[in-house]
C-alpha positions as CSV (number, residue, x, y, z in Angstrom):
1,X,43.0,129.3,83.4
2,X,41.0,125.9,83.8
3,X,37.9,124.4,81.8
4,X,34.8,123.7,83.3
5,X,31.7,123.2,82.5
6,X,29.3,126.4,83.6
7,X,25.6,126.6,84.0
8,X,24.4,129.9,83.8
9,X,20.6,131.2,84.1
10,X,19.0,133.9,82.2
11,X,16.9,136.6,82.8
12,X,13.7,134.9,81.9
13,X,15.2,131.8,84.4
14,X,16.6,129.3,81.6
15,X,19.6,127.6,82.0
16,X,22.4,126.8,80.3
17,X,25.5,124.7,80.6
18,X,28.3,124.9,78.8
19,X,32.4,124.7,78.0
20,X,34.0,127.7,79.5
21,X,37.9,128.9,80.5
22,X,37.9,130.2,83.5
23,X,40.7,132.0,85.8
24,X,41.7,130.2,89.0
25,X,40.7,133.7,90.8
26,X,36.8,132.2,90.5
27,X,37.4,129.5,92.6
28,X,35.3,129.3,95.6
29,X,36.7,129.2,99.3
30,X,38.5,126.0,100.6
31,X,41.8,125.1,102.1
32,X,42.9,122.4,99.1
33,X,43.2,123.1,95.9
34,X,42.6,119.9,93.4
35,X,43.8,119.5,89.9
36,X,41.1,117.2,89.0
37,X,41.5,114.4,86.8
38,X,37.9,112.5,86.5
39,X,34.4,113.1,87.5
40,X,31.3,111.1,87.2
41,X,27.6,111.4,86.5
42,X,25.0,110.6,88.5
43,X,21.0,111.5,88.9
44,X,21.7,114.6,90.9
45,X,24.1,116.1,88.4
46,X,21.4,116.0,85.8
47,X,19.0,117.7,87.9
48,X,21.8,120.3,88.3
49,X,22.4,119.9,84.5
50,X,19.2,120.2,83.2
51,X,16.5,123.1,82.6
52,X,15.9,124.9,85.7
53,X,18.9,123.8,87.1
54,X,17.5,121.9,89.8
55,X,19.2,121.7,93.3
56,X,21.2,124.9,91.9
57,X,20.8,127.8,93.9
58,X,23.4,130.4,92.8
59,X,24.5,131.0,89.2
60,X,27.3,131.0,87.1
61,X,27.6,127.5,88.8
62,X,30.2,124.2,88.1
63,X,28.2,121.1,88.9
64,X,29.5,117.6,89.5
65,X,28.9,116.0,92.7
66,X,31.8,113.7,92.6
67,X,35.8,114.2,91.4
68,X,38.7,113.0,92.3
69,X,42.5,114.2,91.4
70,X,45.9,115.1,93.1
71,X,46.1,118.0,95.7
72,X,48.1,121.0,93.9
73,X,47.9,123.3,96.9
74,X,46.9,122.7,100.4
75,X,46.1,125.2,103.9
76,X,45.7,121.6,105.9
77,X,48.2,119.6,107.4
78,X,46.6,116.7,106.3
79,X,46.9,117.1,102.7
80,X,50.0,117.7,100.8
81,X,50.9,118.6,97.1
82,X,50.6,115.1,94.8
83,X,48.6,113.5,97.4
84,X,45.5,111.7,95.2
85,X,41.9,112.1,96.9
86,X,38.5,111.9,96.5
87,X,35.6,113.1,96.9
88,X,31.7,112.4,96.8
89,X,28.6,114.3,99.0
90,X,28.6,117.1,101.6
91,X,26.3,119.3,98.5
92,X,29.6,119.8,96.5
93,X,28.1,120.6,92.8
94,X,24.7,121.6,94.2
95,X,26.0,124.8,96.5
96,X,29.1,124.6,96.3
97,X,31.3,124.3,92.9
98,X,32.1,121.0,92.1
99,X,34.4,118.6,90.2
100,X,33.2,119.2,86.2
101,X,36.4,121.1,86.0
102,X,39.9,120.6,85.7
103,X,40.5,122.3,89.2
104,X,38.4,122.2,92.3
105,X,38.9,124.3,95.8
106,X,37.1,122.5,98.9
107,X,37.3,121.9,102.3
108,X,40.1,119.8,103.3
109,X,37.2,118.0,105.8
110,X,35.2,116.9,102.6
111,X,38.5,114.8,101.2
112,X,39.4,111.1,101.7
113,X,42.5,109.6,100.5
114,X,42.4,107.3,97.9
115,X,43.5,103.8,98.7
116,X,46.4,102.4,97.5
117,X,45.7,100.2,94.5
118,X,42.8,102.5,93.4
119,X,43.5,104.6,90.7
120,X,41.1,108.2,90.1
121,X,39.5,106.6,87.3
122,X,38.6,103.9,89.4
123,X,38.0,106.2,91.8
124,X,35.1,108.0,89.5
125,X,34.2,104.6,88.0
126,X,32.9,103.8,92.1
127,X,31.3,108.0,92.0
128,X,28.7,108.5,95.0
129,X,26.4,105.6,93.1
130,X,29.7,103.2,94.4
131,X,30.1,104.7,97.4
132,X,26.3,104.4,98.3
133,X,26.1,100.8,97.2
134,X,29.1,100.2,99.6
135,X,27.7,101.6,102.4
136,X,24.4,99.7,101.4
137,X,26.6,96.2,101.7
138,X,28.3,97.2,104.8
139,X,24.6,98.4,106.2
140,X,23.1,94.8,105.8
141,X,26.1,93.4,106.9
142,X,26.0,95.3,110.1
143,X,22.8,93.7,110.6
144,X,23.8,90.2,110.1
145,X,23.6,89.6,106.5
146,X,25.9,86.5,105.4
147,X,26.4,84.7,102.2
148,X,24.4,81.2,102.3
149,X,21.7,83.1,104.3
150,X,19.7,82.9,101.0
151,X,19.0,85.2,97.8
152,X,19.8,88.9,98.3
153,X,18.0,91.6,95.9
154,X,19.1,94.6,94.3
155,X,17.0,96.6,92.5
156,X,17.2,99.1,89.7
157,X,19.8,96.9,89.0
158,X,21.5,98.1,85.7
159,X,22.2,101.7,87.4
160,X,24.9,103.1,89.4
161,X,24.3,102.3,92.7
162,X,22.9,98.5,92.0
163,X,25.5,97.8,88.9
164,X,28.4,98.3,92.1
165,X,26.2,96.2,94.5
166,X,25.6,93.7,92.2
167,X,28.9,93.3,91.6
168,X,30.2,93.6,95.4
169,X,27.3,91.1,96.6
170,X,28.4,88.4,93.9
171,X,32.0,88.6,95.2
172,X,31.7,88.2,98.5
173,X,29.7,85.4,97.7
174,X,25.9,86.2,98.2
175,X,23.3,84.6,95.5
176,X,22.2,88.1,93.8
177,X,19.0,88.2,92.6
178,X,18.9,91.7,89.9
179,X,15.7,93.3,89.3
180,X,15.7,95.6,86.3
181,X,12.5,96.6,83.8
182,X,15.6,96.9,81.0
183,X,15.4,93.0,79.6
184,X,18.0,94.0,77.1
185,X,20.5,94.7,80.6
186,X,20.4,90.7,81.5
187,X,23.9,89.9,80.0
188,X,25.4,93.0,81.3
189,X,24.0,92.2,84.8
190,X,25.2,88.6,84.8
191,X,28.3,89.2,83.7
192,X,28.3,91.5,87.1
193,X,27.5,88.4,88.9
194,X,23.3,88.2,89.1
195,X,22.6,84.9,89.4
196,X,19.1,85.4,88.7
197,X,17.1,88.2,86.6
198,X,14.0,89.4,87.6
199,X,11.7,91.4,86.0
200,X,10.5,94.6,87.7
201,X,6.8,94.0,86.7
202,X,6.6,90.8,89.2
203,X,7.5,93.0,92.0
204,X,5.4,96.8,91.4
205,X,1.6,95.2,92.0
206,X,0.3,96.9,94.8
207,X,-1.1,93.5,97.2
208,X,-3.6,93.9,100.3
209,X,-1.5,90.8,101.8
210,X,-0.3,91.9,105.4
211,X,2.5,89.2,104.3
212,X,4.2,87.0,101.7
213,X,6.1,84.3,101.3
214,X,9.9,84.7,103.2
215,X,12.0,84.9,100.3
216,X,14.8,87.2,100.1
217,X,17.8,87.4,103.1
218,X,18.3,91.0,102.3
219,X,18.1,94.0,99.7
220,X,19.7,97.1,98.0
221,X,16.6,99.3,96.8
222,X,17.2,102.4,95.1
223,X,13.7,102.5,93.9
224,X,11.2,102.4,96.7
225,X,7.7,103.1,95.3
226,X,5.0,99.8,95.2
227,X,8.3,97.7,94.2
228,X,9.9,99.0,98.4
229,X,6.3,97.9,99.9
230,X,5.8,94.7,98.4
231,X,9.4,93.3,99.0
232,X,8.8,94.5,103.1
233,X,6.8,91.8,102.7
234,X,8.9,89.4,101.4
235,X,11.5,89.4,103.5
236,X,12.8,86.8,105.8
237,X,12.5,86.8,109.4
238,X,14.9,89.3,110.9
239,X,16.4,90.3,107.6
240,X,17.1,94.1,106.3
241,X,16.1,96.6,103.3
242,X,19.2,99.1,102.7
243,X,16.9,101.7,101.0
244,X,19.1,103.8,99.0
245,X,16.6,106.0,96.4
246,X,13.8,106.9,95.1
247,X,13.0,106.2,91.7
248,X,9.4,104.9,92.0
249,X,8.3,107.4,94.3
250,X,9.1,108.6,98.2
251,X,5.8,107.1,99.1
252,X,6.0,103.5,100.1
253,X,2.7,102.0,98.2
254,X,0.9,99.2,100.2
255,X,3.3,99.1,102.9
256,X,1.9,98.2,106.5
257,X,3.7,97.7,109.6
258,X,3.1,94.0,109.7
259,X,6.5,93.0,108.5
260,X,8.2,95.0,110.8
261,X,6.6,93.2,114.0
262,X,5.7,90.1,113.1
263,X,8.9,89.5,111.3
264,X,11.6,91.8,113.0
265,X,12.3,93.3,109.2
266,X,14.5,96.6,109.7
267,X,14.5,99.3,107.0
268,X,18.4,100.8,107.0
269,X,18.3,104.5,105.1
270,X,21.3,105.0,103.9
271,X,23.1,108.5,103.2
272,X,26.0,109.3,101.2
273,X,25.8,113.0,101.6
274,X,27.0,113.8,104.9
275,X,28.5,110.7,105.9
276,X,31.1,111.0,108.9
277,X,34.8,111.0,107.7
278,X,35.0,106.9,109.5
279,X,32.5,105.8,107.7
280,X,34.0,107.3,104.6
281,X,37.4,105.7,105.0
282,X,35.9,102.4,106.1
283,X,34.0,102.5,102.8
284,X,36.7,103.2,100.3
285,X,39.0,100.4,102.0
286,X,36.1,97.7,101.5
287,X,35.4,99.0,97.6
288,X,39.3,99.0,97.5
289,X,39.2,95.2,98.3
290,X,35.7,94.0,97.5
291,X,34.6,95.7,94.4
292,X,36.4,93.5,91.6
293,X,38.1,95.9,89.1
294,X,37.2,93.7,86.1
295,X,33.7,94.2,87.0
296,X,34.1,97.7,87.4
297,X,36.0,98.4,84.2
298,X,32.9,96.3,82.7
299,X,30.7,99.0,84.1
300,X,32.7,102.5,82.6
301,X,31.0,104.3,79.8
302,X,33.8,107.5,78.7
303,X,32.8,110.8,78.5
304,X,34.6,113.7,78.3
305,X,32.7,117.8,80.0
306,X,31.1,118.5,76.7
307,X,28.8,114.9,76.4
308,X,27.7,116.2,79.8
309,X,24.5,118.0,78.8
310,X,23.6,114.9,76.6
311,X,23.7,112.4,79.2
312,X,22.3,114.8,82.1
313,X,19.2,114.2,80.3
314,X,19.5,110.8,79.5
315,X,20.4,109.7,83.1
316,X,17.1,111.8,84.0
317,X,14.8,109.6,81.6
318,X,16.7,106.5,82.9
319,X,18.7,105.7,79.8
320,X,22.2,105.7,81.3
321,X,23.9,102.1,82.2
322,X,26.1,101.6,84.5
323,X,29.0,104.5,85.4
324,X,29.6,107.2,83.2
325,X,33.5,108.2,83.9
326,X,34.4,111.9,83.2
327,X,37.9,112.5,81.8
328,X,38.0,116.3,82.4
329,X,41.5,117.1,80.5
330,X,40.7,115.7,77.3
């Protein structure tokens, strides 16, 4: 028997979640077997959380799109018993049962060993939002981005994804500017390493300007909306948006193609979901090395499965800062 937290839907199509013990026998088909030690929270677990259940297709269902633990049982070569993974994406927690319980069954395809020196709270601390942000770096990087180039912007700055690249950009040396519409986050995000706070008001007027003044050398967005199509804009010549999200809206608000011809801006969309297993790797060496784990810890908020239906709505209304980190045993 196991605990997990179960979302079930009624007849009249309310949901549910709640603290269950449940046999092993339930556990969907994979070829490892994970005794899971953390989760995390991010947006899509609320929406899989919440009334209606959201991305949730089949019921009795174990969210949590993120885990990570030590194998107890493996069909795979690859994997052995007391090996410590994780894992993030590939709809785990939205079809498939995911890692709000103190055992998981996957695919062994959807697994990456952890890197030495990271621990699984560490691991869960970093969750998809980490992983994203990572990949977001590497993205701009890719496309020339290098500290002394100029200012780099992250926005939605006290969440998951830009809390991680705040903290990653500042070590490696870039001048982070944060944007955040929280003004009670400032000392939270420069401890992080934001050199600069900027309020998200300056940046969500929709402008008729074809172009602005060339300010920033590159920038994490998770929020895209007005705030996306005014810093296309913005940008210096040659330089690159890693979008990542879509808090403001999926329609980009006075954007026009100007930017992108006159000044050679790209616009990298980044996913996290079905990244290929390279990538993956590549990406939990770098966080391994680059994220700093004093930073990180800074980030943590505890939560054990029963504060999950709590802060699913709470990271759905935006009122969750920085990484909430899911000890499932206790």
């Amino acid at each position: 028997m196991f605990k997990a937290l179960v979302v079930e839907k009624d007849e009249d199509g309310k949901t549910r979640a709640g603290v269950q013990e449940l046999d092993e026998s339930r556990l969907l088909q994979g070829e490892v077997t994970v005794a899971v030690e953390y989760s995390t929270l991010n947006y899509k677990d609320g929406l899989c959380i919440g009334p209606g259940g959201g991305l949730v297709r089949n019921y009795p269902h174990v969210p949590g799109i993120d885990f990570a633990g030590v194998v107890e049982d493996s069909a795979d070569p690859r994997y052995a018993p007391g090996d410590r993974v994780v894992l993030t994406g590939w709809r785990v927690g939205e079809s498939h049962w995911g890692g709000y319980a103190q055992k998981a069954r996957v695919a062994a395809d959807w697994l990456v060993p952890l890197p030495e020196g990271l621990t699984t709270r560490a691991a869960m601390a970093v969750g998809t939002a980490g992983f994203t942000a990572m990949l977001a770096v590497m993205a701009l990087e890719d496309h020339g981005l290098k500290p002394g180039d100029g200012p780099v912007l992250v926005t939605g700055a006290a969440g998951g994804v830009g809390s991680v690249a705040t903290a990653i950009l500042a070590k490696l040396g870039h001048e982070v500017v944060a944007v955040t519409g929280r003004p009670e986050t400032e000392s939270y995000l420069r401890d992080l390493g934001a050199a600069r706070i900027l309020p998200r008001e300056e940046l969500t007027e929709v402008t008729k300007k074809p172009l602005e003044s060339e300010t920033w050398a590159g920038c994490v967005d998770s929020v895209a909306g007005a705030m996306l199509g005014r810093i296309l804009k913005q940008m210096k010549y040659r330089t690159s948006v890693a979008a990542v999200g879509l808090a403001g809206g999926a329609v980009i608000e006075g954007a026009l193609i100007t930017p992108f011809i006159l000044r050679g801006v790209n616009l990298l969309g980044i996913d996290s979901v079905l990244r290929p297993q390279q990538d993956r790797l590549r990406a939990w060496n770098r966080i391994a090395t680059d994220l700093p784990m004093d930073k990180l810890e800074a980030m943590i908020r505890p939560a054990v499965l029963a504060d999950l239906p709590a802060l699913g709505a709470d990271i759905l209304k935006g009122r969750v800062q920085g990484r909430v980190v899911v000890d499932v045993n206790a």
